[in-house]
NUKOLPA-385572 format. One record per residue (C-alpha): x, y, z; residue number from 1. Coordinates in pm, 1 decimal, decimal comma. Layout:
N
<drenke c1="X" c2="Y" c3="Z" k="NUM"/>
...
//
This chain:
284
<drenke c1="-521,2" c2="-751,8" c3="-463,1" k="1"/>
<drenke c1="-480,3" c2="-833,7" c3="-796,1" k="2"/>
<drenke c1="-277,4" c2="-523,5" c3="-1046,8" k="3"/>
<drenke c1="-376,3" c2="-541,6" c3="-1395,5" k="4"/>
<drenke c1="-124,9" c2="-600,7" c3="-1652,0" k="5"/>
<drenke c1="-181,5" c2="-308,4" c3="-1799,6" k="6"/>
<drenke c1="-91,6" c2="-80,1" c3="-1495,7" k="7"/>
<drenke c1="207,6" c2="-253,2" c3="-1442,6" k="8"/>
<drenke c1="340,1" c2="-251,1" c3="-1763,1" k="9"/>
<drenke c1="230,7" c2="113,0" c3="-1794,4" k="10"/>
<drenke c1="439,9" c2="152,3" c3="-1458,5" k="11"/>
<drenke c1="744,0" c2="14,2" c3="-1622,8" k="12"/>
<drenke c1="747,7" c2="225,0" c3="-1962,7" k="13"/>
<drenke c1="740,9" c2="492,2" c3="-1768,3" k="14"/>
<drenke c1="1028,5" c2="398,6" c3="-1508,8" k="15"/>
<drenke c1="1223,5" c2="269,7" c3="-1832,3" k="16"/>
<drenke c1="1167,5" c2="613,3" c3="-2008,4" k="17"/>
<drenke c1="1266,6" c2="863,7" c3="-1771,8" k="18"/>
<drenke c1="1630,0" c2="599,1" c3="-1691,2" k="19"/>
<drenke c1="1681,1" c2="518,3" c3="-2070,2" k="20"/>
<drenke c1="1551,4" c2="861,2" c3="-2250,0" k="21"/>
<drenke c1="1740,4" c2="850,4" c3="-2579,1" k="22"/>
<drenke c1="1940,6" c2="530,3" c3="-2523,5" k="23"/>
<drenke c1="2158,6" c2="333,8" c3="-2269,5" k="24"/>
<drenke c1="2502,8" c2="520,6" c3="-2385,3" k="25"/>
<drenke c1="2681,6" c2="253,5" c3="-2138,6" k="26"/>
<drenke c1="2608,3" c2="-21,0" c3="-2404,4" k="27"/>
<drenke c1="2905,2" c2="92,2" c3="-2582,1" k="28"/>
<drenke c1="3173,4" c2="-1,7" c3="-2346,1" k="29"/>
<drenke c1="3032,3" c2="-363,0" c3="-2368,7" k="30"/>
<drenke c1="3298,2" c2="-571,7" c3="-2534,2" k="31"/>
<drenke c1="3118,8" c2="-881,5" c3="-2564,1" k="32"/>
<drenke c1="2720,6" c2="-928,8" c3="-2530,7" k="33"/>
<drenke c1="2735,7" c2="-1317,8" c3="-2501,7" k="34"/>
<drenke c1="2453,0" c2="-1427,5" c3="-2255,2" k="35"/>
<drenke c1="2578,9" c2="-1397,1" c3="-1858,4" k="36"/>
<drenke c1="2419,3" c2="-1507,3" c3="-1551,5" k="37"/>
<drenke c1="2331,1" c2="-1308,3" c3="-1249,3" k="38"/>
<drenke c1="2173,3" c2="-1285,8" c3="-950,2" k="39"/>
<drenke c1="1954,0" c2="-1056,2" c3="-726,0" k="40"/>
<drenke c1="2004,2" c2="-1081,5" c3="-357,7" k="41"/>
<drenke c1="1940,4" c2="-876,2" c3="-64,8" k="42"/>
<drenke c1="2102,2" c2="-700,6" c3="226,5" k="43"/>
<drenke c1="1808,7" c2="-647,9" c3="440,0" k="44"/>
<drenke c1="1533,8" c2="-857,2" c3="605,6" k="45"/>
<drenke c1="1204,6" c2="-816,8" c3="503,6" k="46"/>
<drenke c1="882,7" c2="-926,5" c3="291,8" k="47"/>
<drenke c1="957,2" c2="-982,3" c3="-64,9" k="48"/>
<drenke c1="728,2" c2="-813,3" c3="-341,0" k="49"/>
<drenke c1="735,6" c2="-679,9" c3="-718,5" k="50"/>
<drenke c1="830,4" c2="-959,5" c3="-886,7" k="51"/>
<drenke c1="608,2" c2="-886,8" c3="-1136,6" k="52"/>
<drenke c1="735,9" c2="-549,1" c3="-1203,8" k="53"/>
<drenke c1="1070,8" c2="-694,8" c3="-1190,4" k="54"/>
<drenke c1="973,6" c2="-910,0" c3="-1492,8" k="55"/>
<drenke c1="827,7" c2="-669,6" c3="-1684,3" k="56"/>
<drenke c1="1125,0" c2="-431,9" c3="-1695,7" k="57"/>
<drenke c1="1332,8" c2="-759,7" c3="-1828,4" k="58"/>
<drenke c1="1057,8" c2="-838,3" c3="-2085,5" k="59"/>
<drenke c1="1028,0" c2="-471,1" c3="-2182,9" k="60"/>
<drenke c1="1421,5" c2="-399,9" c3="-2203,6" k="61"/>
<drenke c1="1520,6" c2="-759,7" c3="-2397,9" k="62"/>
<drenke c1="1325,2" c2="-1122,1" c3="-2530,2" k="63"/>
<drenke c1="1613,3" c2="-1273,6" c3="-2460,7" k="64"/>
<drenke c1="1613,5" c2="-1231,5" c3="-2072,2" k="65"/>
<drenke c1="1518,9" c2="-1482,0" c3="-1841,9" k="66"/>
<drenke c1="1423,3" c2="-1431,4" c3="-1529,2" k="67"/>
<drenke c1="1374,6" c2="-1734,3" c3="-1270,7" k="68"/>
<drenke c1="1237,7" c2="-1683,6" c3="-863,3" k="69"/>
<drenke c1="1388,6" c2="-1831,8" c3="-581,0" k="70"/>
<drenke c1="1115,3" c2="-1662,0" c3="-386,1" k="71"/>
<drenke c1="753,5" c2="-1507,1" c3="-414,5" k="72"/>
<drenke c1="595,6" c2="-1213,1" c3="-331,8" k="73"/>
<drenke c1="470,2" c2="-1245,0" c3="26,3" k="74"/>
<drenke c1="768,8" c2="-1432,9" c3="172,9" k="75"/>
<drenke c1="1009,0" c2="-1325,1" c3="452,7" k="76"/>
<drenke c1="1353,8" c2="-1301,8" c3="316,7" k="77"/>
<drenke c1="1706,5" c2="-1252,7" c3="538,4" k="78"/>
<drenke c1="2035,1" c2="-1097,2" c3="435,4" k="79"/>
<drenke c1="2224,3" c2="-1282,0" c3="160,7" k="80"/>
<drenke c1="1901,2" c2="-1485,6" c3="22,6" k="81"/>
<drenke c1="1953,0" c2="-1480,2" c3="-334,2" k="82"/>
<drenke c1="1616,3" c2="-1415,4" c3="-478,4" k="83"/>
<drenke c1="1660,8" c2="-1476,9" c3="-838,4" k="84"/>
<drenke c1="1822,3" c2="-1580,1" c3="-1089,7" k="85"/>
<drenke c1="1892,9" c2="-1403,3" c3="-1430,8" k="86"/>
<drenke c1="2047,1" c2="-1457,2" c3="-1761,2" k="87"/>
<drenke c1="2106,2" c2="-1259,0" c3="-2079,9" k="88"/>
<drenke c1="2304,6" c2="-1034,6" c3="-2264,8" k="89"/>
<drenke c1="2468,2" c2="-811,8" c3="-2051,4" k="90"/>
<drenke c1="2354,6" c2="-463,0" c3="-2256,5" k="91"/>
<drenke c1="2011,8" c2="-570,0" c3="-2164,1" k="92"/>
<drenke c1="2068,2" c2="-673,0" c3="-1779,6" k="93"/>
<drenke c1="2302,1" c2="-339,8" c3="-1720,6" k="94"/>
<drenke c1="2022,9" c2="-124,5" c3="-1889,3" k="95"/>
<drenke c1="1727,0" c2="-286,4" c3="-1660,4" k="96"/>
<drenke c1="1906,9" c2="-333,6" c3="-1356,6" k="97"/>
<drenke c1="1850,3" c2="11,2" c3="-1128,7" k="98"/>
<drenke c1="1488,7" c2="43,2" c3="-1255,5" k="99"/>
<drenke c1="1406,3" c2="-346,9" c3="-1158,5" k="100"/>
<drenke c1="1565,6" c2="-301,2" c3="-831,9" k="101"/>
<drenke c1="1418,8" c2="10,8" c3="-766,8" k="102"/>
<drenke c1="1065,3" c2="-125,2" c3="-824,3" k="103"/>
<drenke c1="1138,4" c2="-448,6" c3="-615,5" k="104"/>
<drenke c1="1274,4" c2="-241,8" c3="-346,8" k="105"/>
<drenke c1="1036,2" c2="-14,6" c3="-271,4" k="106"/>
<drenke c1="703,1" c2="-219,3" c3="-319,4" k="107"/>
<drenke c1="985,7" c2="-518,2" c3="-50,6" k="108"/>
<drenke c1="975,2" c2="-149,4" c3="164,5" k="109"/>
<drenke c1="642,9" c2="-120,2" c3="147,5" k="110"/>
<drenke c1="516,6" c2="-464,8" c3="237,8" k="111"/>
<drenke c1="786,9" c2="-495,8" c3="518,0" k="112"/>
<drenke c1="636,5" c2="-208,5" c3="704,6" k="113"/>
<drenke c1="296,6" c2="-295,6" c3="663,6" k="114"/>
<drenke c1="426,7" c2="-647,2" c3="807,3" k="115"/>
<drenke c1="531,3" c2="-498,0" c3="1102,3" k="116"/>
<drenke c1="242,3" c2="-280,7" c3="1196,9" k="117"/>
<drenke c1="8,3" c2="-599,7" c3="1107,0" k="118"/>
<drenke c1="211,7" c2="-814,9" c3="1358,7" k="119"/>
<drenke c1="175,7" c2="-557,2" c3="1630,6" k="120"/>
<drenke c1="-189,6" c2="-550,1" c3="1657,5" k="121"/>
<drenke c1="-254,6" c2="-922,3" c3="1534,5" k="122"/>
<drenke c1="-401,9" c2="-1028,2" c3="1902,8" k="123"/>
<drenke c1="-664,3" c2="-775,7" c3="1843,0" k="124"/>
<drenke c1="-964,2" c2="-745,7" c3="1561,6" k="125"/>
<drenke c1="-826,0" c2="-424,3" c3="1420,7" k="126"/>
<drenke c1="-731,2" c2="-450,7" c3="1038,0" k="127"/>
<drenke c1="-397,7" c2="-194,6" c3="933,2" k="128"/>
<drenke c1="-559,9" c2="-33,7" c3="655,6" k="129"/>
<drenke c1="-346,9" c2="205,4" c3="382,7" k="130"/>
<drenke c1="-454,3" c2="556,1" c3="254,1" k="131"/>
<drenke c1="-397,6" c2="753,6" c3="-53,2" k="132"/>
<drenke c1="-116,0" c2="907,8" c3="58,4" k="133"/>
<drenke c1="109,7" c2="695,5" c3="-226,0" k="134"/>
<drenke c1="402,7" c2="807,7" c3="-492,0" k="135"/>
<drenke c1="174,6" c2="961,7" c3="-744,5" k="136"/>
<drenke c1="119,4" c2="728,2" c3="-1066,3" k="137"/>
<drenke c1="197,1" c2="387,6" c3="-814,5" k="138"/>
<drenke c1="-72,1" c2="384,8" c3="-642,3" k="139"/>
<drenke c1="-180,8" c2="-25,4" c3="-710,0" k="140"/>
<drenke c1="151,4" c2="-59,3" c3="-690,2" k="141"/>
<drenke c1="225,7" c2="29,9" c3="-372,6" k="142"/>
<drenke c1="-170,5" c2="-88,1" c3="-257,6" k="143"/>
<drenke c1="-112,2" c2="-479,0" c3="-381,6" k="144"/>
<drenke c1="233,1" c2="-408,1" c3="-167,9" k="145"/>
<drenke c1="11,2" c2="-324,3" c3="127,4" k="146"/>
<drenke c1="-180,5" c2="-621,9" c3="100,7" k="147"/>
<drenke c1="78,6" c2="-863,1" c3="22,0" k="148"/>
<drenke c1="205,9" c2="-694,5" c3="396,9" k="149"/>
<drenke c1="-92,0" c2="-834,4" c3="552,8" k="150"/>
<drenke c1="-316,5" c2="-497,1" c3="466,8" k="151"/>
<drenke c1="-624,9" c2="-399,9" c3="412,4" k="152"/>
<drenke c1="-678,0" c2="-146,2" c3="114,2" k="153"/>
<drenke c1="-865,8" c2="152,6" c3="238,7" k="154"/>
<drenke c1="-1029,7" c2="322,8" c3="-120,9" k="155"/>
<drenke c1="-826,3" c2="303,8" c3="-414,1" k="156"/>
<drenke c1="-924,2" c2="677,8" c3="-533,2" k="157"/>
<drenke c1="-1199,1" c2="951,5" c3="-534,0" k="158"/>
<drenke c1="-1386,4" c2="726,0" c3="-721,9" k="159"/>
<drenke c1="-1479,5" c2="402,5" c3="-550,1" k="160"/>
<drenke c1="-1616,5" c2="505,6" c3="-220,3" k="161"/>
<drenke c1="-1736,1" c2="838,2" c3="-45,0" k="162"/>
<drenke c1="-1513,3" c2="950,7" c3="258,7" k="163"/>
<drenke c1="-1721,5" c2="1285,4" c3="387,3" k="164"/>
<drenke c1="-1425,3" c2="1520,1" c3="579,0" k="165"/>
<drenke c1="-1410,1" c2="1828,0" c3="733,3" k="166"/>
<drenke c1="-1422,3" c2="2033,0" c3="439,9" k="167"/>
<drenke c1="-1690,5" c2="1877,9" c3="235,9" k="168"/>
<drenke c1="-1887,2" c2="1867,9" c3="631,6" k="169"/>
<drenke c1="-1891,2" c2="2244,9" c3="611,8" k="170"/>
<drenke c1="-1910,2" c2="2272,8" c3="228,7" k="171"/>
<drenke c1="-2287,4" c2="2062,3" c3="261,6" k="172"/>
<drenke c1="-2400,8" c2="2250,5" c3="569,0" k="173"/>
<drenke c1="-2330,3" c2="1928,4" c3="800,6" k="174"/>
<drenke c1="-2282,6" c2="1599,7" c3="801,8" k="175"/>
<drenke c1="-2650,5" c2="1462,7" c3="802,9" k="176"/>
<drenke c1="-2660,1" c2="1692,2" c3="455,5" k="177"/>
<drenke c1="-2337,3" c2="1585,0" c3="336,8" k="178"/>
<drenke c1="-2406,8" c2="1199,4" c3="426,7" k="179"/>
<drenke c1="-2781,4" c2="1221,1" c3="235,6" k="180"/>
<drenke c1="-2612,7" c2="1394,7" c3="-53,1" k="181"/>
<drenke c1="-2377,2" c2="1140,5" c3="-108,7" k="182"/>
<drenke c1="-2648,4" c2="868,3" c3="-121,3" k="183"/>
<drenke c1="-2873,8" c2="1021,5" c3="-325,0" k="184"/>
<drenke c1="-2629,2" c2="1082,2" c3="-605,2" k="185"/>
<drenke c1="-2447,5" c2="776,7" c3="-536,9" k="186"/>
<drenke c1="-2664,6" c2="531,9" c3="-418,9" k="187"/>
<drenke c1="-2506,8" c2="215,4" c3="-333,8" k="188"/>
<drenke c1="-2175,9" c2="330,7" c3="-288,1" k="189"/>
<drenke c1="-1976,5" c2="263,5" c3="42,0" k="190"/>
<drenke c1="-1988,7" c2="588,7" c3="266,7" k="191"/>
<drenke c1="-1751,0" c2="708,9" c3="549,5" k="192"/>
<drenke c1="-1769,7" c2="962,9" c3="746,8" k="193"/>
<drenke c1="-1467,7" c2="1174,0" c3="963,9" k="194"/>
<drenke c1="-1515,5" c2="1278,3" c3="1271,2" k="195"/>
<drenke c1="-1315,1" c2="1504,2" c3="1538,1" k="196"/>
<drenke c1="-1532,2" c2="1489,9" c3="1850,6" k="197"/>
<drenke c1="-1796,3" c2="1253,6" c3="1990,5" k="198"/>
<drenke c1="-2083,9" c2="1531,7" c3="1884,1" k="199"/>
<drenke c1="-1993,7" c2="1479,5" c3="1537,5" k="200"/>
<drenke c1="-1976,3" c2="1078,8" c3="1608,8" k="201"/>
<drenke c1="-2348,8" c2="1047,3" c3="1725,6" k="202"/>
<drenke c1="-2434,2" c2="1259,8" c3="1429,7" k="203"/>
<drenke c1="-2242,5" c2="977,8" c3="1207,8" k="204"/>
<drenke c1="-2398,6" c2="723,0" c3="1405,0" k="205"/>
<drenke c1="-2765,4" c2="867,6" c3="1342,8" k="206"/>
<drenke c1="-2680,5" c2="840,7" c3="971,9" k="207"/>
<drenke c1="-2607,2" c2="477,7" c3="994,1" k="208"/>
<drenke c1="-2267,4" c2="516,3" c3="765,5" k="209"/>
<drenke c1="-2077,8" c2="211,3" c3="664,3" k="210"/>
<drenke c1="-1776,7" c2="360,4" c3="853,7" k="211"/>
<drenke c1="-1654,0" c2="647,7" c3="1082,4" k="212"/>
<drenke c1="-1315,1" c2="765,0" c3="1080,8" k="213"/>
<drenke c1="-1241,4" c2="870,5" c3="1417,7" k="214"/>
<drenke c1="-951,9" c2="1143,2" c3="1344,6" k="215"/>
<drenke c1="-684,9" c2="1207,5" c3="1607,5" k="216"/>
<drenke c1="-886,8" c2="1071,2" c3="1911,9" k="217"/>
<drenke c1="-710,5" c2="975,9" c3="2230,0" k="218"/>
<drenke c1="-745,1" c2="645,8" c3="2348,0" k="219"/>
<drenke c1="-986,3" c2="704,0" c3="2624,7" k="220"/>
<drenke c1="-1175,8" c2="889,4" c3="2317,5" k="221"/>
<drenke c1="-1170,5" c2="606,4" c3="2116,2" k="222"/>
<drenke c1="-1287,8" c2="385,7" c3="2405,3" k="223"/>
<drenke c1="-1569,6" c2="589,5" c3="2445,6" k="224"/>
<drenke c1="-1663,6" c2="589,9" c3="2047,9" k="225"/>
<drenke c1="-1673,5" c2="214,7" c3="2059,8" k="226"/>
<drenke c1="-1908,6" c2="212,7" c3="2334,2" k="227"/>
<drenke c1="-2110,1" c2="436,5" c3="2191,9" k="228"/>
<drenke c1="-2127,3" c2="276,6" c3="1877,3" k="229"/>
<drenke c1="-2141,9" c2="-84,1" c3="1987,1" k="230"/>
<drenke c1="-2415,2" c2="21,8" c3="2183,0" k="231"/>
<drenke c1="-2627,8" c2="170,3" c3="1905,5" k="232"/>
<drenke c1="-2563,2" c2="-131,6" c3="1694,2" k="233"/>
<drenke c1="-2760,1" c2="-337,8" c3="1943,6" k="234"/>
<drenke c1="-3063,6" c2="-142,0" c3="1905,9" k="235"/>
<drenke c1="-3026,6" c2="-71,2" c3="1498,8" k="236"/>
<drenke c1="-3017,7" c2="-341,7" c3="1250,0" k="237"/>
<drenke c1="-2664,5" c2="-175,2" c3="1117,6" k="238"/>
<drenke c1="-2294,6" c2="-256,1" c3="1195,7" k="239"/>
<drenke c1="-2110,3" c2="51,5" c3="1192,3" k="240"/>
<drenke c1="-1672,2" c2="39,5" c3="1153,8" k="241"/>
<drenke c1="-1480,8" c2="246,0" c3="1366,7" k="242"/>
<drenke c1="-1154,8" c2="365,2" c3="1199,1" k="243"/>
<drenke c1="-884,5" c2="494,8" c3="1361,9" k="244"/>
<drenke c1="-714,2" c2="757,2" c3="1234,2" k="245"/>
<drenke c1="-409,9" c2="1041,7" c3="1307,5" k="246"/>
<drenke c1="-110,5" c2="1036,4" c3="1481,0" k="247"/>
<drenke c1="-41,3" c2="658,8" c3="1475,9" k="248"/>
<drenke c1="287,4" c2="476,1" c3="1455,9" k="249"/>
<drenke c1="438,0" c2="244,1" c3="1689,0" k="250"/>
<drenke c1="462,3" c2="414,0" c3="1968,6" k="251"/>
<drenke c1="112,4" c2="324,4" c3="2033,4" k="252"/>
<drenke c1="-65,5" c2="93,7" c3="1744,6" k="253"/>
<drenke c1="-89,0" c2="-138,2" c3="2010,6" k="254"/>
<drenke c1="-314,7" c2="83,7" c3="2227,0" k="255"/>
<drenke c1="-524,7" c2="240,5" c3="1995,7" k="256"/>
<drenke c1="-614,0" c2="-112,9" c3="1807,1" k="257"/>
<drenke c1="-690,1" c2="-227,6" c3="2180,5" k="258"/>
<drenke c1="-957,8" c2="-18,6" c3="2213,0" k="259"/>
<drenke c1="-1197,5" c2="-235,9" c3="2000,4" k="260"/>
<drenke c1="-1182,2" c2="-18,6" c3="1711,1" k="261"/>
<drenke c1="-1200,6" c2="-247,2" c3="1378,3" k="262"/>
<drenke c1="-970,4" c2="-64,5" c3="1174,6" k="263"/>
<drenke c1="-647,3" c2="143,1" c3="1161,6" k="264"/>
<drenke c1="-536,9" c2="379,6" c3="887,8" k="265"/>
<drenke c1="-169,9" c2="453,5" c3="799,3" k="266"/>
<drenke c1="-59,6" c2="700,8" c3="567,3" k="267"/>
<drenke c1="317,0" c2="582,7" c3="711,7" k="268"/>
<drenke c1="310,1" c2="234,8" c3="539,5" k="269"/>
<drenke c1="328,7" c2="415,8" c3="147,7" k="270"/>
<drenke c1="464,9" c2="722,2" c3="203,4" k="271"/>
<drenke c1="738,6" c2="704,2" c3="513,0" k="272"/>
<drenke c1="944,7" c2="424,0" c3="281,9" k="273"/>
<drenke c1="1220,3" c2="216,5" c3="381,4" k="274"/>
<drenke c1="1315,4" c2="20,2" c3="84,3" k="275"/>
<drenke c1="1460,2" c2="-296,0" c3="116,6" k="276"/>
<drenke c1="1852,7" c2="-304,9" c3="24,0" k="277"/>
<drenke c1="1898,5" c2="-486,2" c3="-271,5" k="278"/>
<drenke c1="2165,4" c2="-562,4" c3="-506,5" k="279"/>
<drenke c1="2228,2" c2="-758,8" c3="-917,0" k="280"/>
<drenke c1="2573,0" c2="-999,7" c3="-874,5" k="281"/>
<drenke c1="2684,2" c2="-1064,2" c3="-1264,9" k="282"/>
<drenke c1="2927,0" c2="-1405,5" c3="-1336,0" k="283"/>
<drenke c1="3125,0" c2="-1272,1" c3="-1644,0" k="284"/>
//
């Protein structure tokens, strides 16, 4: 997943604004603003990812910072890796550092969970997908940290695909309604369907959505969805997902991706965050 510029450097201005407000008033105890050097390293293991975040805070704060990565986005990093290297004046590095690090350690947070659910359920099909359950105003961010994980990106918004719940189920007088609704005002578009019971899943089925969301089923539920669907897909020119959905973490992934379902959803990986522990070493 690819994070236009323009988010990201909208993400920093805003980070920068709400640290810096009227002005850095630490820059004043700076004797001497002579280029240093420094370092970023971390404390934790994990995936490594933000570096481009990281360089936009250093291009936004000062020119004359340079920035250079001992590792990329995507790679597994171990306590005391130095990750980068930077140089400049040290009113500009002391002014960027907490908002760089706090970018780089979250999205690192991010990607290393996602990592770990991915690895879990990699001898099966089933793809760990995200949700929109994100820190409001980073939600690329933290999506391109999914994927960078090993993700899949479920919808980015309200806007690029039609996910039919409970709610808008009984707001359209059922789901048939809701599901021929949603096509004929948005035809083309990629439709989903929730479901809480296998009544609702034949319904879904009968529709021939692109996906079902199979919400809080237990596994012997889910066992019995993917028979049901597999076995209507052999008769019906149409390939229906199953997603699993509710009341998934590690405890039992592993189970619920063994069912044959094709997809798992995780509100856990963006909003239950453990960032990464990371840390700016200056050579005065």
């Amino acid at each position: 997943m690819d994070v236009p510029i323009e988010v990201i450097r909208s993400n920093v201005a805003g980070a920068l604004e709400e640290d810096l407000g009227t002005g850095d008033l630490h820059k004043d105890l700076i004797l001497d603003d002579s280029p240093v050097k420094g370092t970023i390293i971390t404390r934790s293991s994990g995936i490594l990812c933000g570096t481009a975040w990281v360089n936009e805070v250093y291009r936004q704060i000062s020119e004359e910072v340079s920035v250079e990565w001992i590792h990329e986005d995507g790679e597994s990093i171990n306590p005391s890796d130095q990750l980068a290297s930077i140089s400049g004046p040290p009113t500009a590095l002391l002014a960027a550092e907490r908002t760089a690090l706090n970018f780089l350690q979250l999205l690192s947070g991010t990607a290393t969970r996602t990592r770990e659910f991915v690895s879990m359920v990699a001898h099966t099909q089933a793809k760990i997908l995200d949700s929109r359950k994100t820190i409001p105003g980073l939600r690329l961010a933290q999506k391109y940290a999914v994927a960078t994980g090993g993700g899949t990106n479920h919808r980015i918004g309200l806007f690029d695909a039609v996910l039919i719940k409970e709610n808008h189920i009984v707001a359209c007088g059922g789901i048939e309604s809701a599901v021929s609704r949603a096509r004929d005002k948005h035809p083309g578009t990629f439709v989903e369907v929730e479901v809480e019971n296998t009544d609702e899943l034949v319904q879904a089925i009968r529709c021939k959505v692109d996906r079902i969301m199979l919400d809080n089923f237990t596994i012997l539920q889910l066992r019995e969805a993917v028979r049901l669907t597999r076995s209507y897909s052999t008769f019906e020119d149409k390939t229906i997902e199953l997603e699993a959905s509710g009341g998934i973490d590690r405890s039992n992934v592993v189970r619920v991706a063994e069912t044959g379902v094709d997809c798992i959803s995780l509100g856990t990986l963006t909003k239950d965050i453990q960032s990464l522990d990371l840390s700016i070493g200056f050579k005065w």
